[in-house]
N, CA, C and O atoms as a CHARMM CRD file, in Angstrom:
* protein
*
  276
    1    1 UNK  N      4.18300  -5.81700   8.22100 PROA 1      0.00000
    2    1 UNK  CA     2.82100  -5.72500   7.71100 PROA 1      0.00000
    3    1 UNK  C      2.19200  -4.45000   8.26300 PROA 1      0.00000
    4    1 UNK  O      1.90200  -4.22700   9.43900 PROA 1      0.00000
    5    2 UNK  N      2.06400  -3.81600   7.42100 PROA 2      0.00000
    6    2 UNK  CA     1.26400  -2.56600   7.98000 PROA 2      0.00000
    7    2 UNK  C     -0.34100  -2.53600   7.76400 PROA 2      0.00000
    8    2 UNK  O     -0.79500  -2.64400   6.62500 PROA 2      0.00000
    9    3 UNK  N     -1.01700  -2.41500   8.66300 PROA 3      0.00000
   10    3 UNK  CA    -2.41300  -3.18200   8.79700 PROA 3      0.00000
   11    3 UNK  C     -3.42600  -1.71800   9.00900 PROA 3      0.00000
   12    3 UNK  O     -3.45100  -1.24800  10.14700 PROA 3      0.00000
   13    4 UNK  N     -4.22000  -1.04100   7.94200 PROA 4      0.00000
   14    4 UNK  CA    -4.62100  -0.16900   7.54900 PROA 4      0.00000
   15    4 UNK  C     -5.84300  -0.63900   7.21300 PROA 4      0.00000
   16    4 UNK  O     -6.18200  -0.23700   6.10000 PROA 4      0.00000
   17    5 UNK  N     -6.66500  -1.36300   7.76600 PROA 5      0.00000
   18    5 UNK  CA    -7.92000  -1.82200   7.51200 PROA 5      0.00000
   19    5 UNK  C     -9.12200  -1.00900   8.53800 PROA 5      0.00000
   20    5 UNK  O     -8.88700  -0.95800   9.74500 PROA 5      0.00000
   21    6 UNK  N    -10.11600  -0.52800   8.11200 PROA 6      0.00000
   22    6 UNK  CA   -11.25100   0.38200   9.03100 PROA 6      0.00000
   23    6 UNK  C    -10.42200   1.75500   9.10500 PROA 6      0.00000
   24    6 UNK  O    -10.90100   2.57700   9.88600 PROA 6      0.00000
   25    7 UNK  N     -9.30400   2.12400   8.44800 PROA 7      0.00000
   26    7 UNK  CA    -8.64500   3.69900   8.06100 PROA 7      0.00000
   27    7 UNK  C     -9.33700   4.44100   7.07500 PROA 7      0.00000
   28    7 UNK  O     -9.66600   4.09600   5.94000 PROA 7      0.00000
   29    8 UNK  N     -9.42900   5.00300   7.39000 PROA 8      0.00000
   30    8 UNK  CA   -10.13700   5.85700   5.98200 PROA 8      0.00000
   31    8 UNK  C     -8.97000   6.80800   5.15000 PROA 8      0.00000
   32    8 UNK  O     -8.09700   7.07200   5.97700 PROA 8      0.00000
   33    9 UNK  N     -8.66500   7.36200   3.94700 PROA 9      0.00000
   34    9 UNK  CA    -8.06500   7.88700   3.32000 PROA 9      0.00000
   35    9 UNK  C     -7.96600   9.21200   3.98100 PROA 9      0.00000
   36    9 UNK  O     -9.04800   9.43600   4.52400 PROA 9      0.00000
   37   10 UNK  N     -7.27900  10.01300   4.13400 PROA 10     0.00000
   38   10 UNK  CA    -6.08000   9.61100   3.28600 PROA 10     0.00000
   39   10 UNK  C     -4.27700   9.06400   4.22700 PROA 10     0.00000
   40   10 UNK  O     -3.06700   9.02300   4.00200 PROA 10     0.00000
   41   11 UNK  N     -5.31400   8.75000   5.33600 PROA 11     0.00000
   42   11 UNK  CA    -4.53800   8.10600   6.49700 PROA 11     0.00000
   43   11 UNK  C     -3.95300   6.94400   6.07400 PROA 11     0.00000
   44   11 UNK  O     -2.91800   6.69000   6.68900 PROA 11     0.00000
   45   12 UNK  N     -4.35200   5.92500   4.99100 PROA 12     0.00000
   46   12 UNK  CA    -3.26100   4.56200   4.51400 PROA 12     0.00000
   47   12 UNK  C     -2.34700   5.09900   3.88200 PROA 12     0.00000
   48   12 UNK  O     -1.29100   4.47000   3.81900 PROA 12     0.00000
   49   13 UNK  N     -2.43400   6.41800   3.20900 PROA 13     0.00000
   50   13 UNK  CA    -1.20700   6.69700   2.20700 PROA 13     0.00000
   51   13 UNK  C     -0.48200   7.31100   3.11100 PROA 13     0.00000
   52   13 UNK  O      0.69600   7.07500   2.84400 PROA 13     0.00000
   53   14 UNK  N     -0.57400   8.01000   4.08900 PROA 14     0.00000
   54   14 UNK  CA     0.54700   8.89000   5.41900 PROA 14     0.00000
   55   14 UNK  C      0.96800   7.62200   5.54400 PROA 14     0.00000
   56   14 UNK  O      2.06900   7.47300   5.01600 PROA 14     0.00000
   57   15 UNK  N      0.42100   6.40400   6.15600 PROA 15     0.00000
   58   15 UNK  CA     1.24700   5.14100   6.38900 PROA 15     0.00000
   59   15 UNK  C      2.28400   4.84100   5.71100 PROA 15     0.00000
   60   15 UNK  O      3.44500   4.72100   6.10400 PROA 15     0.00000
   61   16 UNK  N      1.72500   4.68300   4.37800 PROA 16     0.00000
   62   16 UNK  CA     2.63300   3.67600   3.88300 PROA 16     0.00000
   63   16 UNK  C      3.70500   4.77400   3.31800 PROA 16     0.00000
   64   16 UNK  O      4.68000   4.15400   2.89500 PROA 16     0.00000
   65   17 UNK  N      3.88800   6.32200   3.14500 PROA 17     0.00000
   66   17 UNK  CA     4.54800   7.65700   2.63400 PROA 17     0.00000
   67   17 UNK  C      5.77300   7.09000   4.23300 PROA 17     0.00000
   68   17 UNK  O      6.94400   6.75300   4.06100 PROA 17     0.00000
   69   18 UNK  N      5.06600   7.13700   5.65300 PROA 18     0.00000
   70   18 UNK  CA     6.15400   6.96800   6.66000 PROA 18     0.00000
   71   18 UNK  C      7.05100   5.77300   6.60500 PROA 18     0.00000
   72   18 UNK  O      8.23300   5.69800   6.94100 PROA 18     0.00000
   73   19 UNK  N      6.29600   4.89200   6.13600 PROA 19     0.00000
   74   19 UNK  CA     7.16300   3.34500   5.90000 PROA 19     0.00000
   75   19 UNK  C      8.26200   3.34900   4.89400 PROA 19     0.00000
   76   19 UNK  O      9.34300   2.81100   5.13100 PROA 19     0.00000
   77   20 UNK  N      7.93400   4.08100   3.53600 PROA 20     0.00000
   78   20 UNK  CA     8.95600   4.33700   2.97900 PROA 20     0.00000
   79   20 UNK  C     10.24400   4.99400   2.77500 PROA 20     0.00000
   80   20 UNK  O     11.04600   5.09800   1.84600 PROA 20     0.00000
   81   21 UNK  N     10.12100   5.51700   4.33600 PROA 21     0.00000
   82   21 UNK  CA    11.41100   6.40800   4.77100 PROA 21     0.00000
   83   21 UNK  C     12.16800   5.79200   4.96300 PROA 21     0.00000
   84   21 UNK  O     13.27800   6.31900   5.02200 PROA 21     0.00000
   85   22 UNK  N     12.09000   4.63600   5.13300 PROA 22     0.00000
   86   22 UNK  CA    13.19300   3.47900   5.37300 PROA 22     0.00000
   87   22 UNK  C     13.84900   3.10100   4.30900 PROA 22     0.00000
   88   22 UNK  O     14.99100   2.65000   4.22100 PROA 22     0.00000
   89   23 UNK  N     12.65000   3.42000   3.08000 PROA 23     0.00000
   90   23 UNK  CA    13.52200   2.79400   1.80200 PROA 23     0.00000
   91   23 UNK  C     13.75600   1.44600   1.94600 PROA 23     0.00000
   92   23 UNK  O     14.93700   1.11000   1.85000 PROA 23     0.00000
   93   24 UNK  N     12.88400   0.52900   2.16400 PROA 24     0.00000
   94   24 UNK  CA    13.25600  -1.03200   2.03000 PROA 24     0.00000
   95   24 UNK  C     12.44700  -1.60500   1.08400 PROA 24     0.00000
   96   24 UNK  O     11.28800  -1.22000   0.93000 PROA 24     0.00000
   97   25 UNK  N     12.95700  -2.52400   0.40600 PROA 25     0.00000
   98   25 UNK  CA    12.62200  -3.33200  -0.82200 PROA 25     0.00000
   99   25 UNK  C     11.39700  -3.16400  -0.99300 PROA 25     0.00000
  100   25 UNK  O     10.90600  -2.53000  -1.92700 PROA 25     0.00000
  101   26 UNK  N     10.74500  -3.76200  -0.03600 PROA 26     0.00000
  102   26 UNK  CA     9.14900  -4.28400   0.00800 PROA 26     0.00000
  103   26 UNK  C      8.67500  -3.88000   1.08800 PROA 26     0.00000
  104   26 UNK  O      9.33000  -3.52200   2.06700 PROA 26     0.00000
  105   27 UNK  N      7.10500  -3.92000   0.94700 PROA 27     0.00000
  106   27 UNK  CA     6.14900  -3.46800   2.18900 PROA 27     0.00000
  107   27 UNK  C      4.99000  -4.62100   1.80800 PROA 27     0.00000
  108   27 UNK  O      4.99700  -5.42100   0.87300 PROA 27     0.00000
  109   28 UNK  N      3.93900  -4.41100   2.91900 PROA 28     0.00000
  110   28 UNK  CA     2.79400  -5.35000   3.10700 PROA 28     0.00000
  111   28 UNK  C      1.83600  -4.78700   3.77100 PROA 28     0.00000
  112   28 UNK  O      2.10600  -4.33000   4.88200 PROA 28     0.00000
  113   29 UNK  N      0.26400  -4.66700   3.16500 PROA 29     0.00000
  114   29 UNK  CA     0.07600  -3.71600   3.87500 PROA 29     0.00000
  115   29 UNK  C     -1.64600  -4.17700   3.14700 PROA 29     0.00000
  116   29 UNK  O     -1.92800  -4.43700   1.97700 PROA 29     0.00000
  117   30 UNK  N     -2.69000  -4.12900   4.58000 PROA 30     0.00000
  118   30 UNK  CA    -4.19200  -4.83800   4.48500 PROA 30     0.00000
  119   30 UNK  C     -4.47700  -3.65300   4.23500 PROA 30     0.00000
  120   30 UNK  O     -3.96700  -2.89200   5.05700 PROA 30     0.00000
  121   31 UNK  N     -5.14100  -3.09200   3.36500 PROA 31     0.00000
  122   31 UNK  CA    -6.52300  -2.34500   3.61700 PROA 31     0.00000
  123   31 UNK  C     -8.20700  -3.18700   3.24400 PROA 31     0.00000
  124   31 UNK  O     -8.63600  -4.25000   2.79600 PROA 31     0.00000
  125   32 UNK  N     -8.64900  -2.02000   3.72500 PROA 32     0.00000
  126   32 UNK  CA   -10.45800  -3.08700   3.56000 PROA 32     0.00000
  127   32 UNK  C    -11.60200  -2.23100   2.57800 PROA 32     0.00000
  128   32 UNK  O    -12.80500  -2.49500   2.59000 PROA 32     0.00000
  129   33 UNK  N    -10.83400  -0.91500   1.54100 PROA 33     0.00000
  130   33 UNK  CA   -11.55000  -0.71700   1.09200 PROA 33     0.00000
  131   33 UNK  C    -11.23400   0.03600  -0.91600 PROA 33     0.00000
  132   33 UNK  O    -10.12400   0.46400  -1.23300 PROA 33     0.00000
  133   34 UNK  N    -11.81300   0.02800  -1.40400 PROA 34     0.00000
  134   34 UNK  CA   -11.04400   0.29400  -2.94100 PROA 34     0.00000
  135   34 UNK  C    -10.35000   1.78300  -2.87200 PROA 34     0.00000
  136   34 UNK  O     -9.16000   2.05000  -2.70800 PROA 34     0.00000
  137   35 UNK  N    -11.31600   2.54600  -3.02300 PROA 35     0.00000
  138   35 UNK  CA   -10.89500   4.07300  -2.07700 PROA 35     0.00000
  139   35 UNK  C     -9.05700   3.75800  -1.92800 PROA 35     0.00000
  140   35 UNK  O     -8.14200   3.94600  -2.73000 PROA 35     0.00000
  141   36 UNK  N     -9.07900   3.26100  -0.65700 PROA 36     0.00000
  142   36 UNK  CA    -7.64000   3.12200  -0.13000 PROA 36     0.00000
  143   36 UNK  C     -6.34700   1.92600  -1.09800 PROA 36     0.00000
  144   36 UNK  O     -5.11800   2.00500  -1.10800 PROA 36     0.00000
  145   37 UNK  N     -7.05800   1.14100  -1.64500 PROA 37     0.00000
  146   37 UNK  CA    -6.48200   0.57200  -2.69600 PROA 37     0.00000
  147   37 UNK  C     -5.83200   1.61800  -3.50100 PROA 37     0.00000
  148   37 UNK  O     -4.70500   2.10500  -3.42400 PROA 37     0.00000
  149   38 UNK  N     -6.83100   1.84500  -4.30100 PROA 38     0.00000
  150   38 UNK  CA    -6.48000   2.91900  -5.13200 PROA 38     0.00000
  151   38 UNK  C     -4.94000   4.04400  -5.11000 PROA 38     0.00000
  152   38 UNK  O     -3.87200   4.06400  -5.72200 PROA 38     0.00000
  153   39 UNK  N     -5.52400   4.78600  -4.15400 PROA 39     0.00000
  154   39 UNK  CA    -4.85700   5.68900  -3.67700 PROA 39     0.00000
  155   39 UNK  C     -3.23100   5.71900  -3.39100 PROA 39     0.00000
  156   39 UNK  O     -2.33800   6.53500  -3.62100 PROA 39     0.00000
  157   40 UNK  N     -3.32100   3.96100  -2.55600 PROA 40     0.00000
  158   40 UNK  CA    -1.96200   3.17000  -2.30600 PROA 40     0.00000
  159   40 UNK  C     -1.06700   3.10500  -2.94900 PROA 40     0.00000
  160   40 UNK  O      0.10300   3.47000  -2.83400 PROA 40     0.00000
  161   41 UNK  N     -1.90600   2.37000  -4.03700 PROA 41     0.00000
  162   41 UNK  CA    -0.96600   1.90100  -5.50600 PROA 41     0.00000
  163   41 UNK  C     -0.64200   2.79400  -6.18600 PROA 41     0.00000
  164   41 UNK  O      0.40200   2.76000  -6.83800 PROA 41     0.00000
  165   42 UNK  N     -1.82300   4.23700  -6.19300 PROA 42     0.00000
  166   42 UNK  CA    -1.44500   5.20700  -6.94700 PROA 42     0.00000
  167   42 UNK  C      0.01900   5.80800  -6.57400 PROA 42     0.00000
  168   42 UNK  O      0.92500   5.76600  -7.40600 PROA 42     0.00000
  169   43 UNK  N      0.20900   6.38100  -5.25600 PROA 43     0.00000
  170   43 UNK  CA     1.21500   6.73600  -4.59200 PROA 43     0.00000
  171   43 UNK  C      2.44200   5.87700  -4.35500 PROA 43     0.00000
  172   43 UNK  O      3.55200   6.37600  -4.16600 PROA 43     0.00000
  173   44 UNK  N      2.16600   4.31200  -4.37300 PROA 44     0.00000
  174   44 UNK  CA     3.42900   3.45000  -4.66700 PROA 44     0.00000
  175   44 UNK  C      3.75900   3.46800  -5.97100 PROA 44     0.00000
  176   44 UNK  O      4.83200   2.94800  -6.27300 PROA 44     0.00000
  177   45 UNK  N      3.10400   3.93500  -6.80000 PROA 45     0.00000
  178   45 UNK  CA     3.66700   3.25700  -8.12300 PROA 45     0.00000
  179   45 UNK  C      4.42800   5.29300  -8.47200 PROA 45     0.00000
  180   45 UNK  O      5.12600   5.55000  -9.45300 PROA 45     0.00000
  181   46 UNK  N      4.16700   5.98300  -7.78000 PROA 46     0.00000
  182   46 UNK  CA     4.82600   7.02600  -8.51600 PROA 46     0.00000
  183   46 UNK  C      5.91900   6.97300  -7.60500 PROA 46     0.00000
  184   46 UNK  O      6.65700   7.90800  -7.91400 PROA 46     0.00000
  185   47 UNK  N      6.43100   6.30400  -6.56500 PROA 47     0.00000
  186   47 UNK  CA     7.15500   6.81300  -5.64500 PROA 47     0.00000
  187   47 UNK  C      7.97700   5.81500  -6.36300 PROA 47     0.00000
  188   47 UNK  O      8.81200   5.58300  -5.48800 PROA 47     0.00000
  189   48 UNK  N      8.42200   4.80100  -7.72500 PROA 48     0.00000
  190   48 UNK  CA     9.02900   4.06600  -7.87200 PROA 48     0.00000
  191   48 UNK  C      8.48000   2.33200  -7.19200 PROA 48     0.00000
  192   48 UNK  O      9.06100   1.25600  -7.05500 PROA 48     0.00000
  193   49 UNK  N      7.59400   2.65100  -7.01300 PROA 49     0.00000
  194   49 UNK  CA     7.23000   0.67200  -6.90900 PROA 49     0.00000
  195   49 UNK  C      6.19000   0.10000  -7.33900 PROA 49     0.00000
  196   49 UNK  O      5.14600   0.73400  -7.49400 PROA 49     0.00000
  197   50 UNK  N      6.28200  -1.06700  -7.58000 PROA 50     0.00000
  198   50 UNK  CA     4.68500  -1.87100  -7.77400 PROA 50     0.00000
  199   50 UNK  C      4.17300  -2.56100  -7.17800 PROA 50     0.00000
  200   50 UNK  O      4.65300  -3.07500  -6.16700 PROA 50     0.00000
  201   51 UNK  N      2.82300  -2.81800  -7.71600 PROA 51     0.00000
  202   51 UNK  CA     2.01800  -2.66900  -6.37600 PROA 51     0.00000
  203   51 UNK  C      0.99000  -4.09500  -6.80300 PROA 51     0.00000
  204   51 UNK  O      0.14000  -3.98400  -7.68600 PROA 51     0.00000
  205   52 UNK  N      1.20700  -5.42600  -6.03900 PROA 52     0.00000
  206   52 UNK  CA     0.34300  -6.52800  -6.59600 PROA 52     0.00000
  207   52 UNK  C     -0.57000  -6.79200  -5.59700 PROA 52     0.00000
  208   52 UNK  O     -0.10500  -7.37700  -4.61900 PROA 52     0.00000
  209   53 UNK  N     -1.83300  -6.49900  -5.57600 PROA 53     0.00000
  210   53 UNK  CA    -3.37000  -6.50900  -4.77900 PROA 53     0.00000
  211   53 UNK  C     -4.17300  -8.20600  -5.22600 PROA 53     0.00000
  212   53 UNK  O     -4.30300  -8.73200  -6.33100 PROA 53     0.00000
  213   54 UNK  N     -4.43900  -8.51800  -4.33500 PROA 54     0.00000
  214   54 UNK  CA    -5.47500  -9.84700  -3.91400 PROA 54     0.00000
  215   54 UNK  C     -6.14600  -9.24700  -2.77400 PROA 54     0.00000
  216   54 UNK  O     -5.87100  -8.58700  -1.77200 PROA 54     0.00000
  217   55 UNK  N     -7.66000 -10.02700  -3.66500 PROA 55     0.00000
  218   55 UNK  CA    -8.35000  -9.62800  -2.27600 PROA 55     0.00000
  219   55 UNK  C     -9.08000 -10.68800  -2.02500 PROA 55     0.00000
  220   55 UNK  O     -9.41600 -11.46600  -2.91800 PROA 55     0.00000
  221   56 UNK  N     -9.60500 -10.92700  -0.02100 PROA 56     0.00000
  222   56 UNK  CA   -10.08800 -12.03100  -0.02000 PROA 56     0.00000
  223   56 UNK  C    -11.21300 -11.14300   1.03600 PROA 56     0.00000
  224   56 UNK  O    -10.99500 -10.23500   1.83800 PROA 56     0.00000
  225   57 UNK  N    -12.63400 -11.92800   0.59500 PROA 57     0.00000
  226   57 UNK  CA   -13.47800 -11.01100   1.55800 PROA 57     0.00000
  227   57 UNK  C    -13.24900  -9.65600   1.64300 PROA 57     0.00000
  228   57 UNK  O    -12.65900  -9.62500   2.72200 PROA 57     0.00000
  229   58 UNK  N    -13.30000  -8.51900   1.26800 PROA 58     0.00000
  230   58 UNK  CA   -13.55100  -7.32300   0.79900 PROA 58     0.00000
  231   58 UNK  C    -12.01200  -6.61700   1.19900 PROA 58     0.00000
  232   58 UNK  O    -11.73900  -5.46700   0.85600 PROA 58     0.00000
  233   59 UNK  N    -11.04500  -7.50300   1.98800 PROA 59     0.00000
  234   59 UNK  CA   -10.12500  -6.85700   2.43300 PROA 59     0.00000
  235   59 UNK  C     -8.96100  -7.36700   1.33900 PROA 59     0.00000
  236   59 UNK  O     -9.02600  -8.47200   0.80000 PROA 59     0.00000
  237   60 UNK  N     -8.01400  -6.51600   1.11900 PROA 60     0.00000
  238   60 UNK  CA    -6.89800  -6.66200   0.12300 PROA 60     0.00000
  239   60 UNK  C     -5.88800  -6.36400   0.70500 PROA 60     0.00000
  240   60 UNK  O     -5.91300  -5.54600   1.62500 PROA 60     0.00000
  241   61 UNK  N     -4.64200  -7.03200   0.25200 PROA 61     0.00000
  242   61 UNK  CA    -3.59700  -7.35700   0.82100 PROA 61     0.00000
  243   61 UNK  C     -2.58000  -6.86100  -0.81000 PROA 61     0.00000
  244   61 UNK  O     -2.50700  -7.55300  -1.82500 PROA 61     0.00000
  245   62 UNK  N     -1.98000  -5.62500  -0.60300 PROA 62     0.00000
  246   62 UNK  CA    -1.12700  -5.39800  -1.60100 PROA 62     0.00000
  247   62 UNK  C      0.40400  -5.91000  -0.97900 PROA 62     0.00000
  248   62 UNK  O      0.80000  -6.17400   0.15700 PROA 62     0.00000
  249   63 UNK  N      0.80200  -5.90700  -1.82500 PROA 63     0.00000
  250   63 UNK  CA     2.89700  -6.45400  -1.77100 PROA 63     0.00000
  251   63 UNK  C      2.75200  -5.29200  -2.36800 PROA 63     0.00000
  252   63 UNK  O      1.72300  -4.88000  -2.90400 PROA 63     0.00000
  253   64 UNK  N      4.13100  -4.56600  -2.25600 PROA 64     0.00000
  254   64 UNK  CA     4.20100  -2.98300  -2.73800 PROA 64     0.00000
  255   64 UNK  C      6.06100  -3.32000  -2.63800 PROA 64     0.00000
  256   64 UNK  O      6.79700  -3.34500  -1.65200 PROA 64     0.00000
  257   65 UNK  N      6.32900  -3.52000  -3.95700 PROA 65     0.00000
  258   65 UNK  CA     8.12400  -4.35500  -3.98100 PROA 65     0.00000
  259   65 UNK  C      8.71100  -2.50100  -4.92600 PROA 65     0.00000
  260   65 UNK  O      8.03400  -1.59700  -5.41400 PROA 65     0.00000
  261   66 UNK  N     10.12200  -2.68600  -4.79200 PROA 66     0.00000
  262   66 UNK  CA    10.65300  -1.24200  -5.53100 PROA 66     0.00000
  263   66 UNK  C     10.86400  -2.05000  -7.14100 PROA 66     0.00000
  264   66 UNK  O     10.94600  -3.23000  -7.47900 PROA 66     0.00000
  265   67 UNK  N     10.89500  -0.86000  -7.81400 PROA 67     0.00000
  266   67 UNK  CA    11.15000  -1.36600  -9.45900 PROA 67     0.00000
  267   67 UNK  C     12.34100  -1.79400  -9.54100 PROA 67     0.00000
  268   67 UNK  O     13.06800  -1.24100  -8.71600 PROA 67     0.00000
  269   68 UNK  N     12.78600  -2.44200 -10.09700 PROA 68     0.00000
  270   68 UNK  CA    14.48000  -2.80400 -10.17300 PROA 68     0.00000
  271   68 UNK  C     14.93800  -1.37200 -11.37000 PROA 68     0.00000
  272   68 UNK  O     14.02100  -0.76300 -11.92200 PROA 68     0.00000
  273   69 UNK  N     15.98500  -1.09900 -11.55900 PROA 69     0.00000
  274   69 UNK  CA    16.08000   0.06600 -12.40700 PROA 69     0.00000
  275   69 UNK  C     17.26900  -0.55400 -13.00000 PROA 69     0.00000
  276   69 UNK  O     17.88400   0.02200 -13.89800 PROA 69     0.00000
């Protein structure tokens, strides 16, 4: 779980850009604001993944899984 909540941009996407060096299936990852939503999904979904957001109380919790190809 990578926990990116009170980060401001464009510091969640360096996160989750370092996490994907691993190249593993899936990630998990809080942010607390749309801004950083945004940005997330934007950058997961070009890097090859998708990106499913719920939010509870202003904070959102994306799953960020790879596309199957």
């Amino acid at each position: 779980m990578i926990d990116a909540r009170g980060i401001s941009c464009p510091e969640p996407v360096i996160m989750i850009k370092k996490a994907m060096m691993n190249q593993a299936a899936e990630y998990e990852m809080l942010v607390d604001n749309r801004t950083a939503l945004e940005n997330v999904t934007r950058f997961a979904q070009h890097n090859g993944y998708t990106v499913k957001a719920t939010e509870n109380n202003g904070e959102y919790t994306l799953k960020i899984c790879r596309t199957k190809e």
